[in-house]
C-alpha positions, 0 to 999 in steps of 0.5 A, spaced: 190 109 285 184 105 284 178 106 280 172 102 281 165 102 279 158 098 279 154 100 273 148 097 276 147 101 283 150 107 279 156 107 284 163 109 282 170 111 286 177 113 286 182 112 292 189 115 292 194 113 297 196 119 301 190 124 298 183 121 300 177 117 296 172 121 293 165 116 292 159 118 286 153 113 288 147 115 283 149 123 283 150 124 290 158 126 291 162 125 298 169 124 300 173 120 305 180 118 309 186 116 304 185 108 303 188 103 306 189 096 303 191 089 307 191 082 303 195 077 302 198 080 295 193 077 291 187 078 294 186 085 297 181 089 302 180 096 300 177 100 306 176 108 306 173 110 312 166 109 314 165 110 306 167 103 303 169 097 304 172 092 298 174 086 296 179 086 290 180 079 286 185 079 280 182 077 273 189 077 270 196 075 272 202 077 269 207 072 269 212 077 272 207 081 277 211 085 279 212 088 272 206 090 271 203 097 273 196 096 272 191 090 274 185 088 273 179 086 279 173 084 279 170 088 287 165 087 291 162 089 298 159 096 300 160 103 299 156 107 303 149 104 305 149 100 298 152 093 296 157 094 290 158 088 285 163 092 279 170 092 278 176 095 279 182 097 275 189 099 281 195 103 278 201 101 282 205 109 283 213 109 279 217 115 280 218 119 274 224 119 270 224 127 271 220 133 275 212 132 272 208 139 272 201 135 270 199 127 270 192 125 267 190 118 269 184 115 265 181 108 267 175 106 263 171 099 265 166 096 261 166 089 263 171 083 265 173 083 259 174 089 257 178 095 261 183 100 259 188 105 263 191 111 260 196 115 263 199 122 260 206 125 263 208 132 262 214 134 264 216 140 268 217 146 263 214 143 257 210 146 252 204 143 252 200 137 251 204 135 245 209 133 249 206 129 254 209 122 255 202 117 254 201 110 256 196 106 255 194 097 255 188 095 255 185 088 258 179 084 254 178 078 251 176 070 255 181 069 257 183 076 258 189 079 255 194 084 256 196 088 251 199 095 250 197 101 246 203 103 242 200 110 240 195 112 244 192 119 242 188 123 249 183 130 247 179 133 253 174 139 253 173 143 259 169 148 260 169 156 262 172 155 268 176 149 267 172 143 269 172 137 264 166 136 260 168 131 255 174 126 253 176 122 247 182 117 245 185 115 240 189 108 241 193 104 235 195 099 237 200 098 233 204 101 227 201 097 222 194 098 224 188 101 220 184 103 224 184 106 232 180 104 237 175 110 239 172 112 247 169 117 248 166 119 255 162 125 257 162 127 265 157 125 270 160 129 276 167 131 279 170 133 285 178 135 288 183 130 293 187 136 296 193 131 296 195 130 304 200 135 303 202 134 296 198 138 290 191 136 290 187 132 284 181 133 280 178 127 279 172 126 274 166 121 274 166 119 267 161 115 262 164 111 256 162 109 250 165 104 245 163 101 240 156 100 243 159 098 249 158 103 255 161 103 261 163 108 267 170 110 269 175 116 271 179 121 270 184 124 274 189 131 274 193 132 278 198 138 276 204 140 281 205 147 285 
């Protein structure tokens, strides 16, 4: 999956191998073909459709890329009619360990050198969100770094008919930390990926606030049939 945004065209995205690219360009919502991506493995080309077309230059490189599961871009080229200079966080897909009944994946861009990625995994027969399995990391500083959240905390509000309205996380970065860091994002507009054969996602344009940053992002369900 790869979510990208450009705040100053008000333009954001989200791209799903095997489920569709759903675009936001000022209020407006359309949806296009799965991505493809070509590239010499650090340098990549995101097409989808006649909807966009992205280059994607990592801002960060783990020693061992291979281990990392999310990265860091700076994007740039045209969505739409629009030209589009923003950035771009890619989550490489893993297995999970057991069958999963819902999966929530929140990536949160403010600039080059800030940008966090969450993702909650409930598994098949559990409770409810107590029990979902969470992982977070967060890019920032020049040069940026990658850190991991070692307790991160997610709250959502939906309305009547179960759409996402609001979010808040709550990430200590460790067990001696005082204080958490603290997000809060309202939702701009929301659509579905019907899944190309699996379970469909929802996926929710979102205005982040931190500590008088603002940045845009997304957050995406997808829940197992």
């Amino acid at each position: 999956m790869i979510s990208f945004a450009d705040g100053e065209h008000q333009i954001q995205g989200v791209a799903i191998a095997g489920a569709g690219t759903l675009l936001k360009v000022e209020h407006a919502l359309t949806q296009q073909p799965p991505p493809t991506l070509s590239g010499d493995g650090r340098t990549l080309t995101l097409r989808a459709g006649e909807g966009c077309e992205l280059t994607l230059t990592p801002l960060y490189c783990a020693e061992e890329p291979d281990d990392q599961p999310v990265t860091l871009h700076r994007a740039a080229g045209t969505v739409g009619s629009r030209d589009f200079a923003g950035l771009a966080l890619a989550r490489r897909e893993r297995p999970a360990d057991a069958a999963v009944s819902i999966e929530r994946s929140i990536d949160i861009l403010f600039d080059a050198a800030l940008a966090f990625s969450l993702r909650a995994r409930q598994a098949a027969g559990a409770g409810g969100h107590g029990e979902e399995e969470l992982a977070a990391v967060v890019f920032r500083g020049e040069p940026l770094e990658l850190v991991a959240i070692e307790k991160p905390r997610l709250s959502s509000t939906y309305d009547a008919e179960g759409r996402l309205r609001h979010a808040g996380l709550e990430l200590w970065e460790s067990e001696e930390a005082e204080l958490a860091l603290r997000i809060g994002g309202e939702v701009l507009g929301s659509g579905v990926l019907p899944g190309g054969g699996g379970a469909p996602t929802q996926v929710a344009f979102v205005a982040w606030h931190h500590s008088g940053r603002r940045g845009l992002g997304s957050y995406t369900i997808t829940r197992e049939r």
